[in-house]
C-alpha positions in Angstrom: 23.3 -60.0 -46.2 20.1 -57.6 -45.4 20.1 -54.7 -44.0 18.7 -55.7 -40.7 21.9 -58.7 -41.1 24.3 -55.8 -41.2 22.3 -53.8 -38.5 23.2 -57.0 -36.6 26.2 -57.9 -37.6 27.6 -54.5 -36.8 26.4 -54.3 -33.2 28.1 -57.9 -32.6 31.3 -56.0 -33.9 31.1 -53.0 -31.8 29.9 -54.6 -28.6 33.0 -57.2 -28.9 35.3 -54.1 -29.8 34.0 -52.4 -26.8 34.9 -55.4 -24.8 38.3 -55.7 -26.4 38.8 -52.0 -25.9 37.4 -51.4 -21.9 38.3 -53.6 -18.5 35.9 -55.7 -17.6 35.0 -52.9 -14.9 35.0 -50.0 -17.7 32.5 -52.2 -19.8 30.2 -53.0 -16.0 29.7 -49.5 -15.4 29.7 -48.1 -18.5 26.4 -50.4 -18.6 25.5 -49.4 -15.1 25.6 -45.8 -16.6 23.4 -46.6 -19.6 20.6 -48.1 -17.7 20.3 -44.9 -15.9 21.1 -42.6 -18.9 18.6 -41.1 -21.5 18.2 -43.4 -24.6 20.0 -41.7 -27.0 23.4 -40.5 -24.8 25.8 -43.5 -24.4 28.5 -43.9 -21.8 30.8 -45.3 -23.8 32.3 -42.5 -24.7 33.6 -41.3 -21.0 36.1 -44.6 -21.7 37.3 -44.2 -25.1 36.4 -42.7 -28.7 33.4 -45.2 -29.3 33.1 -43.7 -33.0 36.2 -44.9 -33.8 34.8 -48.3 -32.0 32.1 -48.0 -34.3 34.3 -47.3 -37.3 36.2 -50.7 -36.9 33.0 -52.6 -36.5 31.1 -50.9 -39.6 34.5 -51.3 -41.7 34.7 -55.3 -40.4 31.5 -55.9 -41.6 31.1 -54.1 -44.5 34.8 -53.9 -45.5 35.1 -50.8 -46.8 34.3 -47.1 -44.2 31.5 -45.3 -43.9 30.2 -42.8 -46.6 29.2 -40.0 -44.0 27.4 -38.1 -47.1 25.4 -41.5 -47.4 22.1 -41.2 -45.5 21.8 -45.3 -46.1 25.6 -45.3 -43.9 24.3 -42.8 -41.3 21.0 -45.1 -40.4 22.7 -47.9 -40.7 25.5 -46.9 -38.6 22.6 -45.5 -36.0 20.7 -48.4 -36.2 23.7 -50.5 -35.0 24.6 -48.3 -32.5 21.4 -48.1 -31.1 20.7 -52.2 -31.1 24.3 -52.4 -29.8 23.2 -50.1 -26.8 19.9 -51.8 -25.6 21.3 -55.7 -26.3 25.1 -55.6 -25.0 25.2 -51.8 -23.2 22.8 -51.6 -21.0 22.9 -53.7 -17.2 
């Protein structure tokens, strides 16, 4: 899998965790919030601990965690989180 595979592949994850983890109302206006929020601030964390979200979908799809010292794990990680936002996160 390439890189922009896992980018992928990891916002699947953490956009289906986020809907495992939230009500369907949490999820509606945590996307309501987005649309009006600044790119780079995310409302999912004013319903739960969206790193640890994040965690679980990096760890499914790469199956092991992330190496915070790695600067290829922090993009990647940022990348997904950042696709995640403007495809699934934002109404």
């Amino acid at each position: 899998m390439n890189r922009d595979q896992q980018v992928t592949a990891i916002a699947e994850a953490f956009a289906e965790v986020m809907r495992q983890w939230l009500s369907r109302e949490e999820f509606a206006e945590m996307k309501r919030r987005n649309a009006q929020n600044h790119p780079l601030i995310c409302a999912s964390h004013d319903f739960c601990d969206a790193n640890m979200a994040m965690w679980e979908a990096f760890k499914g799809v790469r199956s092991r965690d992330i190496d915070g010292d790695s600067e290829a794990d922090t993009a990647l990680w940022n990348d997904a989180w950042a696709l995640a936002k403007r495809l699934y996160f934002t109404a």
